[in-house]
C-alpha positions as CSV (number, residue, x, y, z in Angstrom):
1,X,161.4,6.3,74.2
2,X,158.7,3.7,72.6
3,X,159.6,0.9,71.0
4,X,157.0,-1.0,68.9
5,X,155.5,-4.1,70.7
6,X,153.3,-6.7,70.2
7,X,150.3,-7.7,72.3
8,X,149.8,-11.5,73.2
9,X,146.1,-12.6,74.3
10,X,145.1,-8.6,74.5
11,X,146.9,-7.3,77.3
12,X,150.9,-8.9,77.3
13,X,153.0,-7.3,75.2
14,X,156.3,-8.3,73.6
15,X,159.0,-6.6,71.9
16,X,161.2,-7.5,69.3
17,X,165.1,-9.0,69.9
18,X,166.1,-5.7,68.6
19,X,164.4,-3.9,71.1
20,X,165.6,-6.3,73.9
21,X,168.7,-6.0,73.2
22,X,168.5,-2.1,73.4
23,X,167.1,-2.4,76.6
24,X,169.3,-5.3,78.5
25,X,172.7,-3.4,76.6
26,X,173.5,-7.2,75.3
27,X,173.4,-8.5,71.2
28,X,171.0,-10.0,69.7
29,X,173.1,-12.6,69.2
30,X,173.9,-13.5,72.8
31,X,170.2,-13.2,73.5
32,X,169.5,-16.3,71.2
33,X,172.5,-17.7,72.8
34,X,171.3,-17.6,76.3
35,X,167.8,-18.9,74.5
36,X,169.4,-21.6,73.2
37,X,171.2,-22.6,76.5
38,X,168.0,-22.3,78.3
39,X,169.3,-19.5,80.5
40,X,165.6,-17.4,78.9
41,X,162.5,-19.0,77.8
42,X,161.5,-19.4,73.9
43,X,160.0,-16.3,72.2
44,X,156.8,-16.2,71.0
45,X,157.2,-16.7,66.9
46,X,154.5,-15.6,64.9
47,X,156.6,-16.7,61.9
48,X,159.9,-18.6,61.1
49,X,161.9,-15.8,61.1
50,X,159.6,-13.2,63.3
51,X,160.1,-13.8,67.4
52,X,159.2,-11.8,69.9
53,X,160.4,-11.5,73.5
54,X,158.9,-10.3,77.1
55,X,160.6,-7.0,78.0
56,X,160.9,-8.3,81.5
57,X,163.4,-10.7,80.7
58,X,165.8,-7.6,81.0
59,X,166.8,-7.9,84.3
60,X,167.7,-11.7,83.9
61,X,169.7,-10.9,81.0
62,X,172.2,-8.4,82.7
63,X,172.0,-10.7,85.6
64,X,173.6,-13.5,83.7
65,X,176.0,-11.0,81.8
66,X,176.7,-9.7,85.3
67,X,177.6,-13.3,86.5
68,X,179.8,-13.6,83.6
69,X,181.8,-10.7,84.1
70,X,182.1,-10.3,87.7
71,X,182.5,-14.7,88.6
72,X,183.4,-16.0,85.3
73,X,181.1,-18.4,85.3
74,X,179.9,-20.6,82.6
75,X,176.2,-20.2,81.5
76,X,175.4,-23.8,82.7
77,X,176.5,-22.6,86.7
78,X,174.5,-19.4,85.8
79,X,171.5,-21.1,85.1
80,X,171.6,-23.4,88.1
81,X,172.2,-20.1,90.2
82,X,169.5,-18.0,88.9
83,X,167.1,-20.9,88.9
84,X,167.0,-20.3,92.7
85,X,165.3,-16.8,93.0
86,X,165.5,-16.7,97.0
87,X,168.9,-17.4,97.6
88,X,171.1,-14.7,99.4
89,X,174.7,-13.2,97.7
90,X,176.5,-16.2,100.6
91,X,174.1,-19.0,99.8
92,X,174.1,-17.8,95.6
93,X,177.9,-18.2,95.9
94,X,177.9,-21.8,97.6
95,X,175.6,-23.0,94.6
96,X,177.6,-21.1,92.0
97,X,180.9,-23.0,93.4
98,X,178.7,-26.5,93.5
99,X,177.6,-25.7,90.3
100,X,180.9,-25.1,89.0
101,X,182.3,-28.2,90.1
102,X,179.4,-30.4,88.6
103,X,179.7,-29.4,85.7
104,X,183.1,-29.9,85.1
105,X,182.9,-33.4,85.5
106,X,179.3,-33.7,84.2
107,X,180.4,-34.6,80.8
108,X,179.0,-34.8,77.4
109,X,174.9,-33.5,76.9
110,X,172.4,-35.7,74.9
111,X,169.4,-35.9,72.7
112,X,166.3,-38.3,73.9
113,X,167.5,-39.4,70.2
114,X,171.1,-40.1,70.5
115,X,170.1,-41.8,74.0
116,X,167.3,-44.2,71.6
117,X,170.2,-44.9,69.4
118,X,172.6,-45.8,71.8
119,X,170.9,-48.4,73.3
120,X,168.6,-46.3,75.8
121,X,165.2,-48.2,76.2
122,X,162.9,-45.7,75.7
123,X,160.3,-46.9,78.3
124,X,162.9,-46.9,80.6
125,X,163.9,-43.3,80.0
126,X,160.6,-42.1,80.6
127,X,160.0,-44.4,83.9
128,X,163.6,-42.5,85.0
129,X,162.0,-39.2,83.9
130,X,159.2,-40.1,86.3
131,X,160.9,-41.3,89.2
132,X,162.7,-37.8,89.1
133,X,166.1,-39.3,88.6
134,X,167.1,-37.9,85.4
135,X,165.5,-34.4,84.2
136,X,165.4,-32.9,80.7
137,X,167.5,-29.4,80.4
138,X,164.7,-26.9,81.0
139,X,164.3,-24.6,78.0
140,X,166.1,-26.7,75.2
141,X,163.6,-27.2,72.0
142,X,164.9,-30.6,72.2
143,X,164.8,-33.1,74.7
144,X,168.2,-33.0,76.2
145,X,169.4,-34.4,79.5
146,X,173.3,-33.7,81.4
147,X,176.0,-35.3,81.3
148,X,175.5,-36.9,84.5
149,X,171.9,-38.2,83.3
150,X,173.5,-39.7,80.3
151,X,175.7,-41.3,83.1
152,X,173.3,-42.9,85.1
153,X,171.7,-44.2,82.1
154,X,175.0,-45.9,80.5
155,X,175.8,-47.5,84.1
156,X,172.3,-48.9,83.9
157,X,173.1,-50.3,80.0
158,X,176.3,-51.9,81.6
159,X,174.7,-53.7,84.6
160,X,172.2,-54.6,81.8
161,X,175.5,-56.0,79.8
162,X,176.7,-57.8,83.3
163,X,173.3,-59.8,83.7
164,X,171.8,-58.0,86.1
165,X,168.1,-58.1,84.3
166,X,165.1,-56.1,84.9
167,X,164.3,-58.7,87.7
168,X,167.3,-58.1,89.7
169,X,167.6,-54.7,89.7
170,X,164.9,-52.7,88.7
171,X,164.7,-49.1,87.2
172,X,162.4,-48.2,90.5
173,X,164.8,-49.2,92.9
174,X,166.6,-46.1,92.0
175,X,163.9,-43.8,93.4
176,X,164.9,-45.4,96.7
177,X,168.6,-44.5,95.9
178,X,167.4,-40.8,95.3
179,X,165.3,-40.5,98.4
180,X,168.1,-42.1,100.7
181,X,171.0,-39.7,99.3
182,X,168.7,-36.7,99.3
183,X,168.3,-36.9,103.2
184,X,172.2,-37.4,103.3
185,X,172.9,-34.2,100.9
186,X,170.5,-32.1,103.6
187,X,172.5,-33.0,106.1
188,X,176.0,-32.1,104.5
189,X,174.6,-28.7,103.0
190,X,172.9,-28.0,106.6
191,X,176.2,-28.7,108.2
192,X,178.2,-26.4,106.2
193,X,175.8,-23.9,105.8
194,X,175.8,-23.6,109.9
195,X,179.4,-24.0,110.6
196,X,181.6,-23.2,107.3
197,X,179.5,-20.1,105.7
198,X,179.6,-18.3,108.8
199,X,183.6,-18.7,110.0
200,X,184.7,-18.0,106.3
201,X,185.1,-14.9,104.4
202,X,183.4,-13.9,101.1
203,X,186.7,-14.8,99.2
204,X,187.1,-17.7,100.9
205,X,184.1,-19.1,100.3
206,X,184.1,-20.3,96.4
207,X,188.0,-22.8,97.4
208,X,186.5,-24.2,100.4
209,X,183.0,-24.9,98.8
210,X,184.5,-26.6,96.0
211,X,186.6,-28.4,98.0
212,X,184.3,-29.9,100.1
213,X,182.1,-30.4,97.2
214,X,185.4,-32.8,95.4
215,X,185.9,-34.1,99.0
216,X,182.7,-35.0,100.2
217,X,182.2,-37.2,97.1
218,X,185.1,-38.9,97.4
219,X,184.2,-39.2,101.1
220,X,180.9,-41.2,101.2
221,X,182.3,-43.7,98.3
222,X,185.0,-44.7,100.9
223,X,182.5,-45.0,103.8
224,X,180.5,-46.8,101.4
225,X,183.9,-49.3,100.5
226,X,184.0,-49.8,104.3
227,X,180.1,-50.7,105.3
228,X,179.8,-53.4,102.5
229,X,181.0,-56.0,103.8
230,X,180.0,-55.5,108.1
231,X,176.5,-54.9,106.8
232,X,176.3,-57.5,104.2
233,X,177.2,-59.9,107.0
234,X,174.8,-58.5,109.8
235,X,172.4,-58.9,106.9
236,X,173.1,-62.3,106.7
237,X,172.8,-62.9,110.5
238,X,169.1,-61.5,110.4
239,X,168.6,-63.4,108.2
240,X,169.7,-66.9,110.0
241,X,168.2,-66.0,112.9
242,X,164.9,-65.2,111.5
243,X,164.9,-68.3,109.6
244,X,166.0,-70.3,112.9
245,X,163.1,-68.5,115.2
246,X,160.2,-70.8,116.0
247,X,156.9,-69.9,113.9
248,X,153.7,-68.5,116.0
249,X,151.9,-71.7,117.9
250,X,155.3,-74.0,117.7
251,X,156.5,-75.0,121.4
């Protein structure tokens, strides 16, 4: 059957959400839905209230209803899952689990504007933006960052609060953070990718990953706890002994 479509720069062409929704087997409705989530890119209007939609996207539609019905899992985890294309059914359900677990304790969402007004320098946003350690939501029409972004950026506004100025700790020094805990989150997912995926069983697999996803965390903050204060004070010795070592051409 033919449906009416309508060509974009000559040779693309698009279909109404009427006809997508024919074609995926999934409302109208939930198509916008998945739109506004960011789970599908924005249609091309050509009016307020005339939109029109790749027919490609059909596939990723009755992927994420598939995801839904078959894992139960909320369209946030779905689009973190299906925005890596090369994973295999093991490695899709570790980041499904991970997923799952991050964003029930991500908390609440925000607007760039409700960040402005609650105190949010807006220079800083953008330098954090930069540095890569916050990241808008992907396909919203407005700017809207995680509850875990929103995190960062109220811890920040509290050292801020303490007296820890600009000077002291810098927005930059967190791209050092990021870089330093990215090497330590390879190693963890290269360790249980090579010893737990392989000894457990497809139904195992969701429990353990989100418990060593809850563990883990809870894991390095300890280790953390306990290297303070030994490397604080072996800090302090290089120090003193660098500031006791005789200068170049002293006898």
């Amino acid at each position: 059957m033919a449906y009416p479509a309508h060509a974009v720069d000559g040779d693309t062409e698009l279909v109404k959400v009427s006809v997508l929704a024919k074609l995926s087997g999934v409302p109208a409705a939930t198509i916008k839905h998945y739109v506004r989530e960011g789970l599908l890119p924005e249609p091309v209007r050509t009016s307020r209230n005339m939109a029109y939609y790749d027919p490609q996207l059909v596939e990723r539609i009755q992927r994420i209803k598939e995801l839904q019905r078959t894992r139960f899992l909320p369209l946030k985890v779905i689009k973190t899952v299906l925005d890596e294309s090369e994973l295999d059914n093991q490695d899709e359900t570790v980041t499904a689990a991970i997923a799952r677990v991050l964003a029930q304790t991500a908390g609440d969402e925000r607007t760039r504007e409700q960040l402005l007004q609650s105190g949010v320098v807006s220079a800083q946003l953008e330098m954090l933006t930069a540095l890569g350690v916050v990241r808008p939501i992907e396909g919203r029409e407005e700017e809207t960052y995680t509850g875990d972004d929103v995190e960062i950026m109220r811890v920040l506004r509290a050292a801020r609060k303490a007296g820890l100025t600009e000077g002291m700790l810098p927005v930059e020094i967190l791209a050092d953070y990021a870089r330093s805990l990215a090497q330590l989150v390879e190693i963890e997912l290269r360790l249980f990718r090579d010893s737990v995926i392989p000894s457990a069983s497809p139904d195992q697999l969701p429990a353990l990953t989100e418990s060593a996803v809850t563990l883990s965390e809870r894991l390095v903050v300890l280790i953390r706890r306990k290297m303070l204060v030994p490397t604080m004070r072996q800090l302090a010795e290089t120090a003193r002994a660098e500031a006791e070592a005789p200068e170049d051409g002293d006898d």
